[in-house]
MMTF fields as JSON, N, C-alpha, C and O atoms, coordinates in Angstrom:
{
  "mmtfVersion": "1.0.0",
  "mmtfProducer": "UNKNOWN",
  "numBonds": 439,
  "numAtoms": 440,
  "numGroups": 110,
  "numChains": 1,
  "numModels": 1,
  "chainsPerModel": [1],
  "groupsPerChain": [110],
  "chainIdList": ["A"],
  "bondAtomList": [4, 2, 8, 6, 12, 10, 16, 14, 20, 18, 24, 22, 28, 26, 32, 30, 36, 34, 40, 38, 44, 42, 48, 46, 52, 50, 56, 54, 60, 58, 64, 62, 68, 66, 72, 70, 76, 74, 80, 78, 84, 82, 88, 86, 92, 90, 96, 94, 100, 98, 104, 102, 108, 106, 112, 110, 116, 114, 120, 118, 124, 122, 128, 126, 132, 130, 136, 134, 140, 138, 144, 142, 148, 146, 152, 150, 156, 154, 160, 158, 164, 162, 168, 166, 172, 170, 176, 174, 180, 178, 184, 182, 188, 186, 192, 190, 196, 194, 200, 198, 204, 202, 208, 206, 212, 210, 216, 214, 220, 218, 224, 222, 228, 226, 232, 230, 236, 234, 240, 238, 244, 242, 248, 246, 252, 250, 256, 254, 260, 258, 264, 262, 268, 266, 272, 270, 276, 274, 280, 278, 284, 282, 288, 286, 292, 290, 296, 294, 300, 298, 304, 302, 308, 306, 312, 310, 316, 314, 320, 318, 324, 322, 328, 326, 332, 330, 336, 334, 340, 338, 344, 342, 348, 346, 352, 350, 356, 354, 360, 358, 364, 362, 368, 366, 372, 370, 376, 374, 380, 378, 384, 382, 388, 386, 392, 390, 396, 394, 400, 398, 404, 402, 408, 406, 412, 410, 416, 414, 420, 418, 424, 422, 428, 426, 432, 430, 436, 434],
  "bondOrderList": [1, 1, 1, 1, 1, 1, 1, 1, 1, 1, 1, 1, 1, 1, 1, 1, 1, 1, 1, 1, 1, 1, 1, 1, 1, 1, 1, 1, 1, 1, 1, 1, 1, 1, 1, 1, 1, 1, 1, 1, 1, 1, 1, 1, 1, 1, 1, 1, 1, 1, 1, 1, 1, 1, 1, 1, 1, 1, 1, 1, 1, 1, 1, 1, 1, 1, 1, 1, 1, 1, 1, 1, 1, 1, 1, 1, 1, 1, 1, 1, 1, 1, 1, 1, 1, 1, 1, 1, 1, 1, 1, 1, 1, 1, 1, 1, 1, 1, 1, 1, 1, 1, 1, 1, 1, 1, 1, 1, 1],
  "groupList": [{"groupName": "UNK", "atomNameList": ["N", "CA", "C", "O"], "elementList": ["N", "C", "C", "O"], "formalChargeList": [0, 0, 0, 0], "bondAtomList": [1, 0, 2, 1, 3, 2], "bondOrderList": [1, 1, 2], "singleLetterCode": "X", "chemCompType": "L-PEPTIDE LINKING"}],
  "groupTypeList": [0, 0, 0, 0, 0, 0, 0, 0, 0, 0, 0, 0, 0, 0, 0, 0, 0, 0, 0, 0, 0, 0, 0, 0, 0, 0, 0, 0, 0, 0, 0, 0, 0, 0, 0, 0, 0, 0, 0, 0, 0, 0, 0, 0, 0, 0, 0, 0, 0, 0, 0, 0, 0, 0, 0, 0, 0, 0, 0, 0, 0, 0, 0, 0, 0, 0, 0, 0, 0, 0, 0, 0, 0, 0, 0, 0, 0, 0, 0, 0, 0, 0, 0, 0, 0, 0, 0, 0, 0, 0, 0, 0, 0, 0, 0, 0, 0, 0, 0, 0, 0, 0, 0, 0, 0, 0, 0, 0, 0, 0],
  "groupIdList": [1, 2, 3, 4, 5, 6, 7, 8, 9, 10, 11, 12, 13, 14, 15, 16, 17, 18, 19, 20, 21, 22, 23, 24, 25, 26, 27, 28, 29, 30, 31, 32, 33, 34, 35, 36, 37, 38, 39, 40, 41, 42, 43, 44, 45, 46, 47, 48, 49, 50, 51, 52, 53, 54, 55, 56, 57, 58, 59, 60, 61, 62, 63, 64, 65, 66, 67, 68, 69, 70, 71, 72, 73, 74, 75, 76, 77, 78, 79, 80, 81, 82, 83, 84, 85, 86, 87, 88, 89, 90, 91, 92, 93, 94, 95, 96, 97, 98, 99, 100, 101, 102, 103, 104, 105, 106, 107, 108, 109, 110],
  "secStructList": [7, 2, 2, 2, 2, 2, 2, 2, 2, 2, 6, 1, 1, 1, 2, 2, 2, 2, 1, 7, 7, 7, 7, 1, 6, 6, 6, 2, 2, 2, 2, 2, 2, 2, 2, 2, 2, 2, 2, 2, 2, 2, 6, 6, 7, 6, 6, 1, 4, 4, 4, 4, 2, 2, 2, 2, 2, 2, 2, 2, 2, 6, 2, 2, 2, 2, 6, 6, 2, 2, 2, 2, 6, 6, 2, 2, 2, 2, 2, 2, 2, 2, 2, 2, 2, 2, 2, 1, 1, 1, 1, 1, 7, 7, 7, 7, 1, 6, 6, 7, 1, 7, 7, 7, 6, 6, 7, 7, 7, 7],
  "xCoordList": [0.814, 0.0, 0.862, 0.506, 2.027, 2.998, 3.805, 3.957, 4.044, 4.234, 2.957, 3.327, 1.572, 0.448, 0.474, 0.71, 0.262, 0.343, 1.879, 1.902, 2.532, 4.004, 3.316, 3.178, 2.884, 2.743, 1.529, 1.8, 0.573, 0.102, 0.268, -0.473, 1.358, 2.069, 2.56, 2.52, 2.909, 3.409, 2.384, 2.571, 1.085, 0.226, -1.115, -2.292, -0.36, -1.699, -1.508, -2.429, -0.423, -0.351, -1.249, -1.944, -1.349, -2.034, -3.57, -4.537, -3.742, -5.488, -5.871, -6.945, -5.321, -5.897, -6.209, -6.579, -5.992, -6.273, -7.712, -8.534, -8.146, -9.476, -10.802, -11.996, -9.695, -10.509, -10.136, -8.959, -10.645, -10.247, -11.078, -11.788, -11.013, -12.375, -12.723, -11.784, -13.928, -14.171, -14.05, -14.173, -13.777, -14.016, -13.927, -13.387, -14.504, -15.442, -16.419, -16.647, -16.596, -17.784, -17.385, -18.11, -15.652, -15.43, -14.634, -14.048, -14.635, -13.891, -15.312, -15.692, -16.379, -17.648, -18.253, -18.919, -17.947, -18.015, -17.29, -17.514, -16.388, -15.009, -15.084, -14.798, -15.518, -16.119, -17.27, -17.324, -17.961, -19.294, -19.406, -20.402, -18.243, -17.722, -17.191, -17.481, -16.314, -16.01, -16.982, -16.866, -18.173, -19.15, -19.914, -20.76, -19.824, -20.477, -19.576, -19.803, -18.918, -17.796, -17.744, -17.584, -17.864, -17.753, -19.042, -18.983, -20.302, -21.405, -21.458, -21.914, -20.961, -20.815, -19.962, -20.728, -19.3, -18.45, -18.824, -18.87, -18.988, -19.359, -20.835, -21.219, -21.669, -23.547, -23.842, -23.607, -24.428, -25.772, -24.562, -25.075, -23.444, -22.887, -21.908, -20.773, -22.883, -22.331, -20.75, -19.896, -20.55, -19.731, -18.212, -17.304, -18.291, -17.3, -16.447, -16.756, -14.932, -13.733, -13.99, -13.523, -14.767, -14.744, -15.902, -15.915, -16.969, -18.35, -18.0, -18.784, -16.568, -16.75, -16.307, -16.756, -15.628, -14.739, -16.327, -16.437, -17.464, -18.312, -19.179, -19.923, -19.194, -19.221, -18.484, -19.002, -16.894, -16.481, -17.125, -17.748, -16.667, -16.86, -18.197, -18.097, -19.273, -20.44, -20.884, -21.633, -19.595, -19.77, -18.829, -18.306, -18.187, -17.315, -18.202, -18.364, -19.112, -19.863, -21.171, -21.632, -21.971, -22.362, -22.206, -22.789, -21.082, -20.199, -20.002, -19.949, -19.751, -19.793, -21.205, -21.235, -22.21, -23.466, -24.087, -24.768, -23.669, -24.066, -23.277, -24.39, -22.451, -21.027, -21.555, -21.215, -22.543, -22.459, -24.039, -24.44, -24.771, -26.552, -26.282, -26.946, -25.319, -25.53, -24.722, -24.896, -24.117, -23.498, -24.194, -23.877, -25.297, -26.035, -26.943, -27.113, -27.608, -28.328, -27.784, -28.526, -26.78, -26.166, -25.879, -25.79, -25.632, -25.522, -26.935, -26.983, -28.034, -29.651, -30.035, -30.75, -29.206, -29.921, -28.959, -29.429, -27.543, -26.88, -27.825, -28.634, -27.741, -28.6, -30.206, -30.811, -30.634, -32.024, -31.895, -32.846, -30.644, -30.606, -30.312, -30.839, -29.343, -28.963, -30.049, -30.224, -30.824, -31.754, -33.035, -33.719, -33.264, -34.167, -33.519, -33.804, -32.409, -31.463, -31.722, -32.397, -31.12, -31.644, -33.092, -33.319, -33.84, -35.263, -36.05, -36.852, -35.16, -35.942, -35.208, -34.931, -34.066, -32.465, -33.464, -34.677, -31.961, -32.763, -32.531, -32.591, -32.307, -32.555, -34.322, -35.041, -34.578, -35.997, -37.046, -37.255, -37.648, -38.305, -40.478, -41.037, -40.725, -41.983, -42.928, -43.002, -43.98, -44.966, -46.3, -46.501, -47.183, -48.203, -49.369, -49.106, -50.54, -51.135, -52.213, -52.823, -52.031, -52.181, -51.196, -51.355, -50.67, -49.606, -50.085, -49.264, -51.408, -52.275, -52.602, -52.714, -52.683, -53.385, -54.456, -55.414, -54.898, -55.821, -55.557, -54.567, -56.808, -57.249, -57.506, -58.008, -57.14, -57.009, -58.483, -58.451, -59.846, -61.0, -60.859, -61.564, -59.855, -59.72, -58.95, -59.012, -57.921, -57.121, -57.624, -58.471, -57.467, -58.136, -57.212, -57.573, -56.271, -55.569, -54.72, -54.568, -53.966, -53.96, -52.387, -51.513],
  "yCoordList": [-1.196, 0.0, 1.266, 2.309, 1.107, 2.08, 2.585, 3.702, 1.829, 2.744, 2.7, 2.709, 2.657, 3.205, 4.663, 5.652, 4.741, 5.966, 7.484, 8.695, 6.749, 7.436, 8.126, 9.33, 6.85, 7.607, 8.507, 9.694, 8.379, 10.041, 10.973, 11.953, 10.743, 11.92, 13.001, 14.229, 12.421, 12.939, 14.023, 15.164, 13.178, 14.057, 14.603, 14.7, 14.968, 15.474, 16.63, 17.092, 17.592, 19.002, 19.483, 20.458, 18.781, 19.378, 18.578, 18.997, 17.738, 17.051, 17.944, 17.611, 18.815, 19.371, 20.779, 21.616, 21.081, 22.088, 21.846, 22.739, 20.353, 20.483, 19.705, 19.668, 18.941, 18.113, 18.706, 18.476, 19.161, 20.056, 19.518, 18.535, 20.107, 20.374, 21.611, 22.139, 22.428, 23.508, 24.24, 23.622, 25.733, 25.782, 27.203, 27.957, 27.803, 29.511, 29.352, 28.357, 29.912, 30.207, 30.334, 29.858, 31.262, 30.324, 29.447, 29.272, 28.66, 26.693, 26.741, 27.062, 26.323, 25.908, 25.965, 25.044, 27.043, 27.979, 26.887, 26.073, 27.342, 26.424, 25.134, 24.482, 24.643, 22.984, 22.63, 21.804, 23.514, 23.605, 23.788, 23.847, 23.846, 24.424, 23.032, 22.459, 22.4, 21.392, 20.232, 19.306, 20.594, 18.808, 19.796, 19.117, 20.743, 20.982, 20.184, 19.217, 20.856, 20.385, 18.998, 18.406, 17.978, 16.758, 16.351, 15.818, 16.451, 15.877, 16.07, 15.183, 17.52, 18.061, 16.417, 15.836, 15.964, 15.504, 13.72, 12.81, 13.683, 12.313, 11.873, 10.704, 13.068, 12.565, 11.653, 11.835, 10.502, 9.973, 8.278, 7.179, 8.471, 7.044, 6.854, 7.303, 5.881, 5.107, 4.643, 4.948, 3.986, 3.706, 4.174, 3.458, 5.763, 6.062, 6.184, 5.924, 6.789, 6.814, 7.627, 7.596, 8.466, 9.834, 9.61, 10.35, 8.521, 8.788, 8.86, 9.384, 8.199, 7.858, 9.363, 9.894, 9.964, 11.532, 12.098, 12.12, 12.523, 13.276, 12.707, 13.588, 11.525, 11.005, 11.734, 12.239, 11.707, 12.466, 13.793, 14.275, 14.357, 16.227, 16.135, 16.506, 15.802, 15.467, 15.618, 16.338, 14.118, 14.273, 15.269, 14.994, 16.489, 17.533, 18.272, 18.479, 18.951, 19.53, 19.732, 20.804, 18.134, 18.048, 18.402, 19.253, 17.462, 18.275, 19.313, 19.491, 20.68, 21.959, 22.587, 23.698, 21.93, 22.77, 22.286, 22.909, 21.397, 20.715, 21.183, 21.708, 21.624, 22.429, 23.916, 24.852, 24.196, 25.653, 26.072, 27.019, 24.93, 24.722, 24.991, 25.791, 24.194, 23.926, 25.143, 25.41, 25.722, 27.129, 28.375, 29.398, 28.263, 29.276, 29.054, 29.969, 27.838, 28.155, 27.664, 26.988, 27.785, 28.272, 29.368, 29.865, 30.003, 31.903, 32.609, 33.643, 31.978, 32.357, 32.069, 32.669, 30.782, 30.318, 31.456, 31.866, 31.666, 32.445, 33.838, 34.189, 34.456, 35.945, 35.672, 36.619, 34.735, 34.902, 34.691, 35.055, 34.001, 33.531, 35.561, 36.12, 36.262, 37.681, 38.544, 39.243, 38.465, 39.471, 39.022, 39.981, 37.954, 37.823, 38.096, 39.14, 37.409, 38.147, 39.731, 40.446, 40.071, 41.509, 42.519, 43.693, 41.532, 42.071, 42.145, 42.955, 40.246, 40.499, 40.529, 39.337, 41.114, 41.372, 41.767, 41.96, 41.812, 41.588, 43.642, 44.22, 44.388, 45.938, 46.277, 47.253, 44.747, 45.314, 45.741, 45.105, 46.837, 47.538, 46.061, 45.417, 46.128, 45.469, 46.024, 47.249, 45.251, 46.076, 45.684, 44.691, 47.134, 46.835, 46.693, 46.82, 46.402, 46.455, 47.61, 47.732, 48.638, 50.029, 50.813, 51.914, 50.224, 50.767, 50.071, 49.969, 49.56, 49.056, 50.34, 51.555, 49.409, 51.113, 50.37, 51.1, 49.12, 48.466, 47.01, 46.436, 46.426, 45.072, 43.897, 43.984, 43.14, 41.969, 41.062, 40.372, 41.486, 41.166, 38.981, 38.215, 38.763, 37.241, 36.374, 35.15, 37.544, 37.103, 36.944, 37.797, 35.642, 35.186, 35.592, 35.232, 36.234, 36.493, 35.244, 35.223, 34.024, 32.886, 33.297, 32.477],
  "zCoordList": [0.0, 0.0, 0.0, -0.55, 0.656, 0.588, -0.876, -1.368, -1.117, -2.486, -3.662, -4.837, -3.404, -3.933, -3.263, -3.957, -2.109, -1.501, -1.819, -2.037, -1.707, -2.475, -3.906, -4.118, -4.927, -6.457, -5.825, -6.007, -5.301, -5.244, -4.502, -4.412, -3.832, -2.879, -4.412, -4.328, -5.461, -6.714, -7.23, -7.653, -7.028, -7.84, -6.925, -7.272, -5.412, -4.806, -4.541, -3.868, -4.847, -4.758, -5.664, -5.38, -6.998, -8.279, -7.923, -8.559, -7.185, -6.939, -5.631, -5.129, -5.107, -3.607, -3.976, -3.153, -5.657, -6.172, -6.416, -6.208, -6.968, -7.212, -6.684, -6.979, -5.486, -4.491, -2.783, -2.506, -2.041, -0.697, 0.159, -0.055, 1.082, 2.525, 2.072, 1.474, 2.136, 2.192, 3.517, 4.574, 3.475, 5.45, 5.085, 5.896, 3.678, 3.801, 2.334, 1.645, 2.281, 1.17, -0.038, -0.911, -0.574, -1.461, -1.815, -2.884, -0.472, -1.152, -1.486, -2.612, -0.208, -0.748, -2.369, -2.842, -3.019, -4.618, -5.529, -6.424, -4.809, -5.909, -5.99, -6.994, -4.811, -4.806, -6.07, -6.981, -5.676, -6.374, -7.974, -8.695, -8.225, -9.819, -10.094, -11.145, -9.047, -9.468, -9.765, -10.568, -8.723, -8.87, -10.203, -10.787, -10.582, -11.601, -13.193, -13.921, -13.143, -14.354, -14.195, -15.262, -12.762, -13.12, -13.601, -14.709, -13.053, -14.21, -15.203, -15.923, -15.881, -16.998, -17.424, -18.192, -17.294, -18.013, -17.705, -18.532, -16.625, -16.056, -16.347, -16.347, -16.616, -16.812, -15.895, -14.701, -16.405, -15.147, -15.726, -15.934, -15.822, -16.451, -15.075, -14.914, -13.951, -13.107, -13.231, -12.398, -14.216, -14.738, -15.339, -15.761, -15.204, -15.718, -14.441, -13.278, -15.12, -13.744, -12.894, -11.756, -13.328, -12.592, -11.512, -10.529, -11.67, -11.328, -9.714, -8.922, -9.254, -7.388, -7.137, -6.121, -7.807, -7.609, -7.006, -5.78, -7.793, -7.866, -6.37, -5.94, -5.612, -4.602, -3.492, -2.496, -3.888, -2.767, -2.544, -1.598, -4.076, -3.875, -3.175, -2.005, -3.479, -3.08, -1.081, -0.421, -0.674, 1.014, 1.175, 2.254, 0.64, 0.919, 1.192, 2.395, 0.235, 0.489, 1.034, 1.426, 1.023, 2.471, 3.625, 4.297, 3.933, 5.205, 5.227, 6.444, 4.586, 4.699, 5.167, 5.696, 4.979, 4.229, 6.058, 6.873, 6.079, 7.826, 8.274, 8.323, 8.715, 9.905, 9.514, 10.237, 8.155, 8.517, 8.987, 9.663, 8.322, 8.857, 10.971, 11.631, 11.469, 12.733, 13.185, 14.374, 12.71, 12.972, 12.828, 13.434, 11.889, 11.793, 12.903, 13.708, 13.056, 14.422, 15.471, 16.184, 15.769, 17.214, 17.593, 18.716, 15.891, 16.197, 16.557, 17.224, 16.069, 16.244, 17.712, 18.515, 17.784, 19.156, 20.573, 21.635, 19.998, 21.258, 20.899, 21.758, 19.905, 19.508, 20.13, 20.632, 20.075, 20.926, 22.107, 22.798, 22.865, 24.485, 24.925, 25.887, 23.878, 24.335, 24.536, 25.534, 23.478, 22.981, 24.354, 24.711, 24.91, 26.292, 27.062, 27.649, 27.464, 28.797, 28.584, 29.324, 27.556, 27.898, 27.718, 28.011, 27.148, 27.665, 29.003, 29.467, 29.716, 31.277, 31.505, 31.372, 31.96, 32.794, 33.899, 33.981, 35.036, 36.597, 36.605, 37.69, 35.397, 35.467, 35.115, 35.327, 34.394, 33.858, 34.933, 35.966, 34.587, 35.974, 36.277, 35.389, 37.17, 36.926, 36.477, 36.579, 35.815, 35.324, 36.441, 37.141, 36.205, 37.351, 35.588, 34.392, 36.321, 35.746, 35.085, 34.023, 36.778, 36.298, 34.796, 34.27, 34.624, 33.336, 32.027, 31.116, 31.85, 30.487, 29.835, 29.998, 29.044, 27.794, 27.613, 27.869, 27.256, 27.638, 27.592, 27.138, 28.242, 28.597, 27.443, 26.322, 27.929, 26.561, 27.437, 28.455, 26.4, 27.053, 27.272, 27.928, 26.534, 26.704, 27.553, 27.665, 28.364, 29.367, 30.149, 30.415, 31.17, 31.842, 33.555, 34.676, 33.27, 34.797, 34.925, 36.146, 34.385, 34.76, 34.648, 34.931]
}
């Protein structure tokens, strides 16, 4: 296995140009150019050399699209934990009920 691995030590400076991890928006792009150009070239033919390549690029960018799905809402979820902390912060003054402008005829007091 060791010298399988050697011959593409030869040729993975020039394959990491067009096979990567993504980890900003544009590897993600540039990825995306690539699984484009490979169907372009590979079509719906199981069979050809290329068809497992378009597999990888494929879980590359999966994996991007999930690491950045669960990143966006952890940024939503910390921005809404802020945005209540500081609506009822222990500065927020109480409200009486003398301070209505009016009555919500369906509230039941509960």
């Amino acid at each position: 296995m060791i010298p399988k691995i050697q011959n593409i030590q030869d040729t993975w400076t020039e394959l990491t140009s067009i096979v990567f991890v993504p980890h900003s928006e544009s590897d993600y792009d540039r990825l995306s150019t690539v699984r484009h150009d490979l169907f372009a070239i590979v079509g719906n033919n199981d069979n050809h050399p290329l068809a497992s390549l378009i597999e990888v690029v494929d879980t590359l960018i999966e994996k991007y699209e999930s690491e950045k799905e669960i990143s966006e809402r952890d940024a939503w979820h910390n921005f809404s934990l802020q945005m209540l902390s500081k609506a009822y912060g222990d500065d927020e003054p109480e409200y009486t009920t003398d301070m209505l402008k009016w009555v919500n005829p369906d509230y039941e007091g509960k």
